[in-house]
PDB file of N, CA, C and O in Angstrom, chain B, residues numbered from 101:
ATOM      1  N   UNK B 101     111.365 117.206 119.353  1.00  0.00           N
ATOM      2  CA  UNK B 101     110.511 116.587 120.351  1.00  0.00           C
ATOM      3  C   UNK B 101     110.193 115.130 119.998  1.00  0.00           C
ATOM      4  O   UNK B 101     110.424 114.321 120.897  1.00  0.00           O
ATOM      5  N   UNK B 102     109.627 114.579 118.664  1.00  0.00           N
ATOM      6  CA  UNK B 102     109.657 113.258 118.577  1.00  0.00           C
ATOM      7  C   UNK B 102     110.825 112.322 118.289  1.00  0.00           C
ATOM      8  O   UNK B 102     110.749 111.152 117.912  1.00  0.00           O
ATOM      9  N   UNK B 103     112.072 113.142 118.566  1.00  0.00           N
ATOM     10  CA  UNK B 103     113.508 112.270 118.832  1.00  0.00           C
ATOM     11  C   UNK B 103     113.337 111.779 120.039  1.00  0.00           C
ATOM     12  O   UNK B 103     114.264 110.996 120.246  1.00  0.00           O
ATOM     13  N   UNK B 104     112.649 111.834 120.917  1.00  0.00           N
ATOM     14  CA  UNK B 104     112.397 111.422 122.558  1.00  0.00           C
ATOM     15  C   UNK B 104     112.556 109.973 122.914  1.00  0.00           C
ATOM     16  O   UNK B 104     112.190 109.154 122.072  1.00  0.00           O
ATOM     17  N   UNK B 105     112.972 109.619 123.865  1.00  0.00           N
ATOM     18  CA  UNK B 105     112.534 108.235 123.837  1.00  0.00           C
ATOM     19  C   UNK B 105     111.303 107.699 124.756  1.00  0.00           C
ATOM     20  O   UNK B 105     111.138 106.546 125.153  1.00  0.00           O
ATOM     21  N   UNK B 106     110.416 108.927 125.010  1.00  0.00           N
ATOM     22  CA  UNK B 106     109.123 108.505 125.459  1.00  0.00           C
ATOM     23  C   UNK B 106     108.410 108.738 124.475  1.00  0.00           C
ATOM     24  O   UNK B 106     108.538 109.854 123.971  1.00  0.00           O
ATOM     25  N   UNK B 107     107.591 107.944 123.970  1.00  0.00           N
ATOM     26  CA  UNK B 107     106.413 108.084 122.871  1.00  0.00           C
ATOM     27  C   UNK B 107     106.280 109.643 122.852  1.00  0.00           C
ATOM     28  O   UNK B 107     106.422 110.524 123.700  1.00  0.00           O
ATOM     29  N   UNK B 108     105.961 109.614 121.584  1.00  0.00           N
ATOM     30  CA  UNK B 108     104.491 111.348 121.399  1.00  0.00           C
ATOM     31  C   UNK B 108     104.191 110.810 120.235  1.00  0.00           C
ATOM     32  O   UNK B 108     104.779 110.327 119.267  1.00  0.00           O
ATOM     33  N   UNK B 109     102.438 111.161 120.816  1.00  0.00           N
ATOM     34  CA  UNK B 109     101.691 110.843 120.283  1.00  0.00           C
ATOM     35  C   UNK B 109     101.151 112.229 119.325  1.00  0.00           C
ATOM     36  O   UNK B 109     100.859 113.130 120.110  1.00  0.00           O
ATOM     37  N   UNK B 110     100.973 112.581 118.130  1.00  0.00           N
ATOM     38  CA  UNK B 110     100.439 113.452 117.205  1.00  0.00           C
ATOM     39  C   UNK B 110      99.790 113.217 116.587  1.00  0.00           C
ATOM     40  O   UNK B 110      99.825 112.479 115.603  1.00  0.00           O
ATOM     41  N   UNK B 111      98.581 114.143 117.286  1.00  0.00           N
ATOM     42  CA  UNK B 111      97.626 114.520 116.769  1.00  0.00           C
ATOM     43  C   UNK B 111      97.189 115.225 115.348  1.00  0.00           C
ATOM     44  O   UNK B 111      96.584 116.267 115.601  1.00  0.00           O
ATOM     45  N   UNK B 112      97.276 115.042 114.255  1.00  0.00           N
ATOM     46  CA  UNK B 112      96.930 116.111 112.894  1.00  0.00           C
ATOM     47  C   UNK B 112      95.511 116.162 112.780  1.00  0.00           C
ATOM     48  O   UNK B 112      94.715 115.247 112.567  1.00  0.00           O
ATOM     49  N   UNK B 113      95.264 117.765 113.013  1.00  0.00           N
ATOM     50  CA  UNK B 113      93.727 117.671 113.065  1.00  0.00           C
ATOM     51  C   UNK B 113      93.446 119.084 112.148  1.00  0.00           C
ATOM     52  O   UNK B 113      94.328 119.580 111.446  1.00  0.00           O
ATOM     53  N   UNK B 114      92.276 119.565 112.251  1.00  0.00           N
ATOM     54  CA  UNK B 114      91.382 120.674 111.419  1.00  0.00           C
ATOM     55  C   UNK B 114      90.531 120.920 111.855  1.00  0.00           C
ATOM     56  O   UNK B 114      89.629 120.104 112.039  1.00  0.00           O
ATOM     57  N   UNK B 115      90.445 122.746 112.362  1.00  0.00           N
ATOM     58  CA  UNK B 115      89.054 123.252 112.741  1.00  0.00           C
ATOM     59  C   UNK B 115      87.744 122.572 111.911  1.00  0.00           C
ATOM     60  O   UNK B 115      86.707 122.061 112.336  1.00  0.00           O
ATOM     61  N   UNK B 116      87.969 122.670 111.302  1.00  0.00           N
ATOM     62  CA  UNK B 116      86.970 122.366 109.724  1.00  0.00           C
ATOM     63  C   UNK B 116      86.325 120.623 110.395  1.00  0.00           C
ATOM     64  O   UNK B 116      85.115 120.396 110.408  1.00  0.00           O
ATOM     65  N   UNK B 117      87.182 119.751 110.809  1.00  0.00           N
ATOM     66  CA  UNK B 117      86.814 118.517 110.714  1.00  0.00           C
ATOM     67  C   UNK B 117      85.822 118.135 111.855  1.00  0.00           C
ATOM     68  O   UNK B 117      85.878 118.622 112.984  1.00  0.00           O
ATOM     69  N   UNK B 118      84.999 117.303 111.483  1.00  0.00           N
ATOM     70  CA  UNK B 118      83.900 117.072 112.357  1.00  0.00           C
ATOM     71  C   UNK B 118      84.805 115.911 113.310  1.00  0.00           C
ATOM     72  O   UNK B 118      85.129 116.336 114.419  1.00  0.00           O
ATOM     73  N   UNK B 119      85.121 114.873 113.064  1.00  0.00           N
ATOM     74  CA  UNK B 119      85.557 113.614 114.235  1.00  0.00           C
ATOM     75  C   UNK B 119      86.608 114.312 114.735  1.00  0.00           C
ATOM     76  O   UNK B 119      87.033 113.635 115.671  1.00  0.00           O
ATOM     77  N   UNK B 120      87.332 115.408 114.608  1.00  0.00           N
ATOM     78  CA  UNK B 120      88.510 115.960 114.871  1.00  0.00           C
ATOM     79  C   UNK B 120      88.239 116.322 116.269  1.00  0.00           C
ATOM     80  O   UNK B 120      89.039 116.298 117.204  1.00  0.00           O
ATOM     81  N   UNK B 121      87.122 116.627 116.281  1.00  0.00           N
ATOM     82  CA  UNK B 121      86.261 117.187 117.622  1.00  0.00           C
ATOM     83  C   UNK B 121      86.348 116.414 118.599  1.00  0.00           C
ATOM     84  O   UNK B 121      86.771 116.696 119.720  1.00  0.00           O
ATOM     85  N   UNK B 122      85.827 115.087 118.103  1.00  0.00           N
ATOM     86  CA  UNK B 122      86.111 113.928 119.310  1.00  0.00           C
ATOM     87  C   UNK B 122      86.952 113.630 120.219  1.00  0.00           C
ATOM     88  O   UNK B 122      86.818 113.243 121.380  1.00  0.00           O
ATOM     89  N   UNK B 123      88.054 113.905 119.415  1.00  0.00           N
ATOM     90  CA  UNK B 123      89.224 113.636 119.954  1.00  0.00           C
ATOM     91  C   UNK B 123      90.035 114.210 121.313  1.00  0.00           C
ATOM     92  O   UNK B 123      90.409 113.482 122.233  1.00  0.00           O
ATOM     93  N   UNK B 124      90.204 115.482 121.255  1.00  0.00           N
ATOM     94  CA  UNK B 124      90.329 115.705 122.560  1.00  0.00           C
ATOM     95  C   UNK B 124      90.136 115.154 124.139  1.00  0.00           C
ATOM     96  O   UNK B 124      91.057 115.087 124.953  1.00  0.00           O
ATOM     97  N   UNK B 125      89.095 114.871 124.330  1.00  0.00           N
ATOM     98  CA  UNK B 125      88.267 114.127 125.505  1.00  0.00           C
ATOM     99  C   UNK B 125      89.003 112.596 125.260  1.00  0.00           C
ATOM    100  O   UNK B 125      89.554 112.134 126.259  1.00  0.00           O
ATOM    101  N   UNK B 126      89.035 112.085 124.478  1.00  0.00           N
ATOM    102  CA  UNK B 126      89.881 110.851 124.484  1.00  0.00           C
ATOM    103  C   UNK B 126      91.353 110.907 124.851  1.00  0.00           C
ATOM    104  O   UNK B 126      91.917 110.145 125.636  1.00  0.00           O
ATOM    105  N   UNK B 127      92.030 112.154 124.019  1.00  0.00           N
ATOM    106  CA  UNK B 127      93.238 112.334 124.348  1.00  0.00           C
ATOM    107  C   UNK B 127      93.470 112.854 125.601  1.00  0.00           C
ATOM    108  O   UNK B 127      94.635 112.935 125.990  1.00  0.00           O
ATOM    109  N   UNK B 128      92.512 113.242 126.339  1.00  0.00           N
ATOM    110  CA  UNK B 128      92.788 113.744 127.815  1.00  0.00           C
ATOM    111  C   UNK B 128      92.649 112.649 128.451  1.00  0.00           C
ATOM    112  O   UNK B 128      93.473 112.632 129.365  1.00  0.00           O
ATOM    113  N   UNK B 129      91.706 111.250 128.425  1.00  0.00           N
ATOM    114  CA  UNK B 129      91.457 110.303 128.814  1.00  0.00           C
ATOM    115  C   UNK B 129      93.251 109.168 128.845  1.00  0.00           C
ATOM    116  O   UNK B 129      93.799 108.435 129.669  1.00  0.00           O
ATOM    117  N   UNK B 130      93.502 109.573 127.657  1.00  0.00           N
ATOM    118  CA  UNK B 130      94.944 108.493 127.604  1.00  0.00           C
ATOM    119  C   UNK B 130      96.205 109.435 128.454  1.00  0.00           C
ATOM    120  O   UNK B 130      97.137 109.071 129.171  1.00  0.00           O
ATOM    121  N   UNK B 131      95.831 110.527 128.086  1.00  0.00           N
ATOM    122  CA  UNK B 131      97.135 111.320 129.248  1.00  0.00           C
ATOM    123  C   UNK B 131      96.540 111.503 130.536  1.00  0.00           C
ATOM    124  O   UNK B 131      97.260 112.394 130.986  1.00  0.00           O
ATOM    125  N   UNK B 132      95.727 111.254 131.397  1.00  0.00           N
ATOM    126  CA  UNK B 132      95.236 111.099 132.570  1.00  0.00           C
ATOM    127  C   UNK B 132      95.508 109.903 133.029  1.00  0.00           C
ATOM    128  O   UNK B 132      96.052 109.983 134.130  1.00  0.00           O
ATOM    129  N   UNK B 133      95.357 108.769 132.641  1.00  0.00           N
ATOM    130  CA  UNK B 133      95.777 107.409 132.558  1.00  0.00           C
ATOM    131  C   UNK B 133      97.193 106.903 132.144  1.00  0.00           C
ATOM    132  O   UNK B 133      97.578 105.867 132.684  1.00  0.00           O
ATOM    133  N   UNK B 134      98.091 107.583 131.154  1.00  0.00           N
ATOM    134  CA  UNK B 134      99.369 107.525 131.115  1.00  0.00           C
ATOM    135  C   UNK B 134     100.300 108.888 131.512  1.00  0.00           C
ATOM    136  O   UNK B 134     101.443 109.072 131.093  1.00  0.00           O
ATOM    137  N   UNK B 135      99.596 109.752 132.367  1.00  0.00           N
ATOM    138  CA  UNK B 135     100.947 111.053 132.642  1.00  0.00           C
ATOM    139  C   UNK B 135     101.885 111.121 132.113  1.00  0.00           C
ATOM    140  O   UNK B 135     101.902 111.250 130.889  1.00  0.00           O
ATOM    141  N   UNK B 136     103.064 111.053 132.890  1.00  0.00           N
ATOM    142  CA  UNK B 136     104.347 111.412 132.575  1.00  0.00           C
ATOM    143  C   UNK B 136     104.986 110.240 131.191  1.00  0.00           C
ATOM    144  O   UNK B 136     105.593 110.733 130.240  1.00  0.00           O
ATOM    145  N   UNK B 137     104.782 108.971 131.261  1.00  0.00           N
ATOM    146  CA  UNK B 137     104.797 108.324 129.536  1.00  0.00           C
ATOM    147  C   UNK B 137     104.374 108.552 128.822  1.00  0.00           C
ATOM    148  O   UNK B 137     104.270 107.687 127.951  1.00  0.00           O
ATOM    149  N   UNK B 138     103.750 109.950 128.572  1.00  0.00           N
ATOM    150  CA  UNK B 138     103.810 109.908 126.965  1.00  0.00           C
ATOM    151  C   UNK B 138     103.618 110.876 126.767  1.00  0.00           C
ATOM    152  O   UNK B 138     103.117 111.559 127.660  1.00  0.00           O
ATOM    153  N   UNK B 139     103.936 111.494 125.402  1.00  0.00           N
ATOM    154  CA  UNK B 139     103.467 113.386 125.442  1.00  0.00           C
ATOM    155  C   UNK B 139     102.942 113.138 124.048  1.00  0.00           C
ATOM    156  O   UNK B 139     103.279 112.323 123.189  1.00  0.00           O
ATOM    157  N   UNK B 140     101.621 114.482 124.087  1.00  0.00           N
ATOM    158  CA  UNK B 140     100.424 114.211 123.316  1.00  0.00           C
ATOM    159  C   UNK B 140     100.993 115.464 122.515  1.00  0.00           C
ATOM    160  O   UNK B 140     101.708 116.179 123.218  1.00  0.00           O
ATOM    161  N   UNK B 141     100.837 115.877 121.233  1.00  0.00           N
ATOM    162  CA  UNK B 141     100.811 117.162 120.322  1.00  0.00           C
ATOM    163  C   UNK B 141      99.627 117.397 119.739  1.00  0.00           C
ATOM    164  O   UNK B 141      98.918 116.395 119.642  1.00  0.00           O
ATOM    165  N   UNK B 142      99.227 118.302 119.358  1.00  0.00           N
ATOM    166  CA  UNK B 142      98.265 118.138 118.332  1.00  0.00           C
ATOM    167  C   UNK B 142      98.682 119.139 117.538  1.00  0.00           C
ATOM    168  O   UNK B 142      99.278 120.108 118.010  1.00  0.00           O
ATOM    169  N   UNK B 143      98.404 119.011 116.199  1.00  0.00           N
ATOM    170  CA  UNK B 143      98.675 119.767 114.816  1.00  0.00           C
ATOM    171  C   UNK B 143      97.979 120.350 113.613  1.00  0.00           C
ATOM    172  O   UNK B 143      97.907 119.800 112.514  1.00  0.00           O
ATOM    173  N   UNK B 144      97.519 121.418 113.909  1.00  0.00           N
ATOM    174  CA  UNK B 144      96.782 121.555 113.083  1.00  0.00           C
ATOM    175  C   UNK B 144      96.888 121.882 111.397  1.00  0.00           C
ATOM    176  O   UNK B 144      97.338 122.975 111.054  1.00  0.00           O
ATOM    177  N   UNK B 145      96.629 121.284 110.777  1.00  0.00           N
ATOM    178  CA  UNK B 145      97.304 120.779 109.254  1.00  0.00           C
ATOM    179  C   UNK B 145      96.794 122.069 108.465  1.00  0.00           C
ATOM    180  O   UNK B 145      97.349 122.234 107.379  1.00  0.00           O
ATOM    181  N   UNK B 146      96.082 122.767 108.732  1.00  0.00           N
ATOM    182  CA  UNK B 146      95.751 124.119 108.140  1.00  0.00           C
ATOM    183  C   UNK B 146      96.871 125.440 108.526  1.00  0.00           C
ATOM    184  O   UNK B 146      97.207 126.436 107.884  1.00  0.00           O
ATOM    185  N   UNK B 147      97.207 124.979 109.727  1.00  0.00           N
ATOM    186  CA  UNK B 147      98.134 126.278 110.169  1.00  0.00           C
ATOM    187  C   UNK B 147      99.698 125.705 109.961  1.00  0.00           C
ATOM    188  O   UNK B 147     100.625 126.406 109.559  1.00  0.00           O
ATOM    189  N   UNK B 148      99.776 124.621 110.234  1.00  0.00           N
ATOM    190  CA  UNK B 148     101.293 123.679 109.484  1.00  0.00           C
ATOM    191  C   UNK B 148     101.078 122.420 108.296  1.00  0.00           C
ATOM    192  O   UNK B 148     101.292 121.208 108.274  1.00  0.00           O
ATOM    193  N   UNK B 149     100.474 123.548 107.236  1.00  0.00           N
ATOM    194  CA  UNK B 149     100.910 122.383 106.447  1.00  0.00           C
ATOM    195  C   UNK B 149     102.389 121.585 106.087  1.00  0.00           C
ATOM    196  O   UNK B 149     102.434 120.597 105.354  1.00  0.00           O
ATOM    197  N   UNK B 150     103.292 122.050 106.582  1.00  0.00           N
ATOM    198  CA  UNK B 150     104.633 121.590 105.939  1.00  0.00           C
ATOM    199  C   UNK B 150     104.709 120.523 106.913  1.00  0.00           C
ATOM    200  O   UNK B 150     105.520 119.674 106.544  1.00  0.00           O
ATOM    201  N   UNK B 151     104.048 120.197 108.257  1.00  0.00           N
ATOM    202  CA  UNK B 151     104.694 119.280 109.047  1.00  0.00           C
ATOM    203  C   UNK B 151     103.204 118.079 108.408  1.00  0.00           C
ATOM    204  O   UNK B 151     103.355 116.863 108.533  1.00  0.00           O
ATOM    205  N   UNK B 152     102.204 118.514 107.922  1.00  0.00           N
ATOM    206  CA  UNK B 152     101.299 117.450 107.601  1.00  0.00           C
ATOM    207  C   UNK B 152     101.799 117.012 106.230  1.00  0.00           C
ATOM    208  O   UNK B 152     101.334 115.971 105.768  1.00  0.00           O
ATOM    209  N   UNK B 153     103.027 117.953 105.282  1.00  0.00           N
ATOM    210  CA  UNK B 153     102.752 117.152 103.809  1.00  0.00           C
ATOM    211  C   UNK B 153     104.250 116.290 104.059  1.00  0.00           C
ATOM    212  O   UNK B 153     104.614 115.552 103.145  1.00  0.00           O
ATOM    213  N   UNK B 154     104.893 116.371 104.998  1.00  0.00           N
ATOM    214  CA  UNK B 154     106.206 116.028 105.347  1.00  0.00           C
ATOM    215  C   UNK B 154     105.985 114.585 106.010  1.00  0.00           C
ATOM    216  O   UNK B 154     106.798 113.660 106.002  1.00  0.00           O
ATOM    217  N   UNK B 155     104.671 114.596 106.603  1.00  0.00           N
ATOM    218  CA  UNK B 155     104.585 113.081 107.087  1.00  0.00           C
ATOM    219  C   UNK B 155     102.860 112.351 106.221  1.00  0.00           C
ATOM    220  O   UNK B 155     102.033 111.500 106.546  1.00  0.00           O
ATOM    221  N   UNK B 156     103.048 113.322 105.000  1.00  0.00           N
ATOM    222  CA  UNK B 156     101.751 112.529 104.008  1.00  0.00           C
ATOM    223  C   UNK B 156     100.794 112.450 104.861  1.00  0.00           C
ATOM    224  O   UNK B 156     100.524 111.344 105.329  1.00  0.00           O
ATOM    225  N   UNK B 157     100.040 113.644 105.273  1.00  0.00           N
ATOM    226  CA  UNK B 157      98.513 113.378 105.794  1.00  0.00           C
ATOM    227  C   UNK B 157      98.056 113.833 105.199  1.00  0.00           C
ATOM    228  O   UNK B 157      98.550 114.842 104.696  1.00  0.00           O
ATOM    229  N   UNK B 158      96.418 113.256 104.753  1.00  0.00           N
ATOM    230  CA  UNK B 158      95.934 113.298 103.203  1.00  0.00           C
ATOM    231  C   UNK B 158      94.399 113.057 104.280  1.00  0.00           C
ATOM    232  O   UNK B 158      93.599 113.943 103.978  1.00  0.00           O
ATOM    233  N   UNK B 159      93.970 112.365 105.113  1.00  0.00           N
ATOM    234  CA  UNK B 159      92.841 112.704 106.091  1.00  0.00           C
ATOM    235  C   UNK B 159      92.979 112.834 107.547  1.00  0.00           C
ATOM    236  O   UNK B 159      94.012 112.514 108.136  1.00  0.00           O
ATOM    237  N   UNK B 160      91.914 113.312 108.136  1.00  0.00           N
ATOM    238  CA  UNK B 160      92.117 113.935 109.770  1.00  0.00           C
ATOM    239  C   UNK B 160      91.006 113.303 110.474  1.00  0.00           C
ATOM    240  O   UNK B 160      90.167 112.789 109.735  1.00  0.00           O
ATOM    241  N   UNK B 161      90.806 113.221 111.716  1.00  0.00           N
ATOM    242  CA  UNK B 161      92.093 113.206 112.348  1.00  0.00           C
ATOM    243  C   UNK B 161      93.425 111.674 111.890  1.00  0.00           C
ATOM    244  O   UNK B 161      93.174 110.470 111.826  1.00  0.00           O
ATOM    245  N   UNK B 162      94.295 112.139 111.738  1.00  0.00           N
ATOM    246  CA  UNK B 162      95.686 111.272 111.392  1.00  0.00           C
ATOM    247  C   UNK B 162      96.181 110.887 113.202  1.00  0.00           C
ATOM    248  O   UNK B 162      96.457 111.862 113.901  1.00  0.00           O
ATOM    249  N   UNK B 163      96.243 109.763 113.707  1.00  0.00           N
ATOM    250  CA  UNK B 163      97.077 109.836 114.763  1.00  0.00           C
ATOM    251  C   UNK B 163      98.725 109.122 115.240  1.00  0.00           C
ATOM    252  O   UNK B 163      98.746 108.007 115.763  1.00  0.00           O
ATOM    253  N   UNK B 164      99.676 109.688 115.059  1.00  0.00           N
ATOM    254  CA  UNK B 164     100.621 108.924 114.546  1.00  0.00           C
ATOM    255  C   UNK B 164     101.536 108.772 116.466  1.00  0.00           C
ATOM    256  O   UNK B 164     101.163 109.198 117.559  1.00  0.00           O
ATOM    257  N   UNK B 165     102.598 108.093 116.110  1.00  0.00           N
ATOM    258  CA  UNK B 165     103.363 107.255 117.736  1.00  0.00           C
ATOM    259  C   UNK B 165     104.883 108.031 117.100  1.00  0.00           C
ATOM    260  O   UNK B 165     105.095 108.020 115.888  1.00  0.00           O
ATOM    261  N   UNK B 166     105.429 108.392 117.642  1.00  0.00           N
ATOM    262  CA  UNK B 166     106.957 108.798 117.245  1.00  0.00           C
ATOM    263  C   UNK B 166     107.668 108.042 118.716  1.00  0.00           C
ATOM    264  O   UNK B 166     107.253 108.136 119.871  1.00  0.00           O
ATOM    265  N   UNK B 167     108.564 107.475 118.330  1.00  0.00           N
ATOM    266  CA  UNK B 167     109.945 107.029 119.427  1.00  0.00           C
ATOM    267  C   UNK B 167     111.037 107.346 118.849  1.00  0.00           C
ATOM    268  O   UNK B 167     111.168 107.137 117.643  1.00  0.00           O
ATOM    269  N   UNK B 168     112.351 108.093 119.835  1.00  0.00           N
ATOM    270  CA  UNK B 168     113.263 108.149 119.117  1.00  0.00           C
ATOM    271  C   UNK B 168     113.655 108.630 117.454  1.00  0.00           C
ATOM    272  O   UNK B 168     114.528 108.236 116.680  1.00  0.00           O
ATOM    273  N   UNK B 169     112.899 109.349 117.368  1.00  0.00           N
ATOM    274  CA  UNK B 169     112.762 110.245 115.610  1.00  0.00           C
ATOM    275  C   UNK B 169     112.388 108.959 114.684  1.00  0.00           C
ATOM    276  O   UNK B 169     113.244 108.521 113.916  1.00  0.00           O
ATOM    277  N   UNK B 170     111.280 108.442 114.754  1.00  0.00           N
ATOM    278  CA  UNK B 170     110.660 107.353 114.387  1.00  0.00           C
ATOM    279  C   UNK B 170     109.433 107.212 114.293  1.00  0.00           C
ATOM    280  O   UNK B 170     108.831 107.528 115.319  1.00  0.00           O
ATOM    281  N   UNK B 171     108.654 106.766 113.239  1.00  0.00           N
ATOM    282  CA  UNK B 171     107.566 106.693 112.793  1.00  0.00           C
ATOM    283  C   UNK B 171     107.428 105.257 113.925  1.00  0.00           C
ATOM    284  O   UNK B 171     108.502 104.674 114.074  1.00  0.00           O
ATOM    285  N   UNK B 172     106.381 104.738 114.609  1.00  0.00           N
ATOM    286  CA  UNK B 172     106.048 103.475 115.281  1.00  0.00           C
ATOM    287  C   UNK B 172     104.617 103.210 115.023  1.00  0.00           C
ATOM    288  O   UNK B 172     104.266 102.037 115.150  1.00  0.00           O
ATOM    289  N   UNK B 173     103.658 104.146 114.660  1.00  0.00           N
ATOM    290  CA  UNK B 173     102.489 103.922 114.729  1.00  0.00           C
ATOM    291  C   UNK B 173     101.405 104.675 113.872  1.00  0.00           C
ATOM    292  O   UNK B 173     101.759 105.809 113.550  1.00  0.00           O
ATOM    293  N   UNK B 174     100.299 104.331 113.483  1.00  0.00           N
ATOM    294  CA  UNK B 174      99.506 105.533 112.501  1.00  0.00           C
ATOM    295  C   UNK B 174      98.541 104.657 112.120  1.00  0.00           C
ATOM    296  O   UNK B 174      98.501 103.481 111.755  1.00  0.00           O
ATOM    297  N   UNK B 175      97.422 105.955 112.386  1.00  0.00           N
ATOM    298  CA  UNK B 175      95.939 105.532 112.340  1.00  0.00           C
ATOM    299  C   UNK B 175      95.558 106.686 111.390  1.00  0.00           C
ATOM    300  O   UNK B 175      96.292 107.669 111.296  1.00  0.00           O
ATOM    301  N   UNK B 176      94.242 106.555 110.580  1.00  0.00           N
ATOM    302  CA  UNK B 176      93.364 107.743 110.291  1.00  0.00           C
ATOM    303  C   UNK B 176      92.031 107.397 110.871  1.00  0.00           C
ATOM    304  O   UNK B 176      91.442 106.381 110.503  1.00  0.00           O
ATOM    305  N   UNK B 177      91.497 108.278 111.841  1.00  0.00           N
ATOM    306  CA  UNK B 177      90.488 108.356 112.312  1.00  0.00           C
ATOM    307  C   UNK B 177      90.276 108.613 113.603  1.00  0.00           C
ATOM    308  O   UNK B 177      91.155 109.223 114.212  1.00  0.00           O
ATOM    309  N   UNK B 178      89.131 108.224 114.254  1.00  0.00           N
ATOM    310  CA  UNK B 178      88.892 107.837 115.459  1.00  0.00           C
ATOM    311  C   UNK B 178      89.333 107.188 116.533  1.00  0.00           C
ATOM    312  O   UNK B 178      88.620 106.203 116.730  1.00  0.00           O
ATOM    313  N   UNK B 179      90.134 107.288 117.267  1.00  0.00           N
ATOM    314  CA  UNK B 179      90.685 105.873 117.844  1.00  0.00           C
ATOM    315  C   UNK B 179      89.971 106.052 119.384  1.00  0.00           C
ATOM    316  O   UNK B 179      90.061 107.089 120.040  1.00  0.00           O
ATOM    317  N   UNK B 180      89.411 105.107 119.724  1.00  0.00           N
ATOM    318  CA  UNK B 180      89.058 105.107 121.300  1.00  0.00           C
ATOM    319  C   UNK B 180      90.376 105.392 122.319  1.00  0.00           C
ATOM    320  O   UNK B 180      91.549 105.125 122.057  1.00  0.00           O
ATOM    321  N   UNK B 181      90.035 105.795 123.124  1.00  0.00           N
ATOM    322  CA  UNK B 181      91.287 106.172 124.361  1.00  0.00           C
ATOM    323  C   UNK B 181      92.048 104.297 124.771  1.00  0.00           C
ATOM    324  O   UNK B 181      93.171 103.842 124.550  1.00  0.00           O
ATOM    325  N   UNK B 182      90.841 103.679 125.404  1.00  0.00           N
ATOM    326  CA  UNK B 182      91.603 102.261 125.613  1.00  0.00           C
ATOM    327  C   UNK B 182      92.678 101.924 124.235  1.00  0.00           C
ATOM    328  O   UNK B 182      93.891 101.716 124.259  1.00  0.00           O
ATOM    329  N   UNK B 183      91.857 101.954 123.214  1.00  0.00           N
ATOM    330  CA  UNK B 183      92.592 101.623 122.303  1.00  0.00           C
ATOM    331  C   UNK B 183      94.148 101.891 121.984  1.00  0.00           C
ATOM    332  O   UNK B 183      95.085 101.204 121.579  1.00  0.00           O
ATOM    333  N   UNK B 184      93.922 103.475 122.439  1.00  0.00           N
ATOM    334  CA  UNK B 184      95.294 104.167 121.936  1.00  0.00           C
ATOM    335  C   UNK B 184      96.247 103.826 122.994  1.00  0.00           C
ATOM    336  O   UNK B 184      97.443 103.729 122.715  1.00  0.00           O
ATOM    337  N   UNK B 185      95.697 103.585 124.518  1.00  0.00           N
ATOM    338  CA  UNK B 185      96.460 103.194 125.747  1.00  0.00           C
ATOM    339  C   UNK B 185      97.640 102.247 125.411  1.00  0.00           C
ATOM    340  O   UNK B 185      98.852 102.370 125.590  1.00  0.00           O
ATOM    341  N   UNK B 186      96.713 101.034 124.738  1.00  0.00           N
ATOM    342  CA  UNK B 186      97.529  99.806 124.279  1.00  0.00           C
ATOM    343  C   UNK B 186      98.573  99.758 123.772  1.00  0.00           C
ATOM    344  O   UNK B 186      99.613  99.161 124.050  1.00  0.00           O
ATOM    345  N   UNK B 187      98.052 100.936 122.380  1.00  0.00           N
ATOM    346  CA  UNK B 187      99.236 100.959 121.594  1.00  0.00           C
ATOM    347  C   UNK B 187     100.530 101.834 122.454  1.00  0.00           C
ATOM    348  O   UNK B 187     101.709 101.483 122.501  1.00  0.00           O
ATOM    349  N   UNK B 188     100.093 102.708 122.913  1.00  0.00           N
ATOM    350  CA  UNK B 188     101.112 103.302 123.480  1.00  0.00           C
ATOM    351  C   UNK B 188     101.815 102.814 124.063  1.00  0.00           C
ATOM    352  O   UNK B 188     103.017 102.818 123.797  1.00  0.00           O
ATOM    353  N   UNK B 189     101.172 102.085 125.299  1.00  0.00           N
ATOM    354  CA  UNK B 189     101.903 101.203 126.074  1.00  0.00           C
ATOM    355  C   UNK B 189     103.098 100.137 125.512  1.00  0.00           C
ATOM    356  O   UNK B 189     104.046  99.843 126.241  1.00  0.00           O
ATOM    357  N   UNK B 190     102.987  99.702 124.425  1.00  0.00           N
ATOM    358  CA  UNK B 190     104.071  98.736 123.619  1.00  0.00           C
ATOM    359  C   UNK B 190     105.140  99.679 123.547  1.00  0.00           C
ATOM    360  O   UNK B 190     106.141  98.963 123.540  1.00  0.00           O
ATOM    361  N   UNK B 191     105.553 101.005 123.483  1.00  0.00           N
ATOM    362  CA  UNK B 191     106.496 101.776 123.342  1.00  0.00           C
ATOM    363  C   UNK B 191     106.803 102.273 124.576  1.00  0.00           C
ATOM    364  O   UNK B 191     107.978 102.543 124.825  1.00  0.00           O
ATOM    365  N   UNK B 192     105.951 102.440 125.389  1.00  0.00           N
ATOM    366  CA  UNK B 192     106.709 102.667 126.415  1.00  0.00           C
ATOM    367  C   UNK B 192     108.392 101.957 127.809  1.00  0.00           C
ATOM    368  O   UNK B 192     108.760 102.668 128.744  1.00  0.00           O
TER     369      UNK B 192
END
């Protein structure tokens, strides 16, 4: 799926994590506003650790950009929805 050549955006998150929570409502905010450009995952690093130690996530929420089986982007934390729009948008 992140061989695509429309962005996806992944999410690495944890029941456990408090800002992890946030996130959702933002991420519905950037896929309401970008539909069909871009596809959102989310991952939860407790139930796949092999896909969180495979791309070194070490805190949550992690939010990373894949194009084309490609790392493009990566945050740890919070990111506002406008914020993430932006970035997305450069890959699209």
């Amino acid at each position: 799926m992140i061989g695509s050549d429309k962005p996806v955006l992944v999410d690495f998150s944890a029941e456990w994590c408090g800002p992890c929570k946030m996130m959702p409502p933002i991420l519905k905010q950037v896929k309401d506003a970008m539909g069909d450009k871009v596809t959102i995952i989310k991952i939860d690093i407790d139930k796949n650790p092999t896909a969180a130690n495979a791309y070194k996530v070490q805190s949550v929420p992690t939010l990373m950009i894949f194009k084309n089986g490609e790392t493009k982007w990566r945050q740890s934390g919070v990111v506002q929805a406008g914020q993430l729009q932006q970035v997305i948008a450069q890959f699209v």
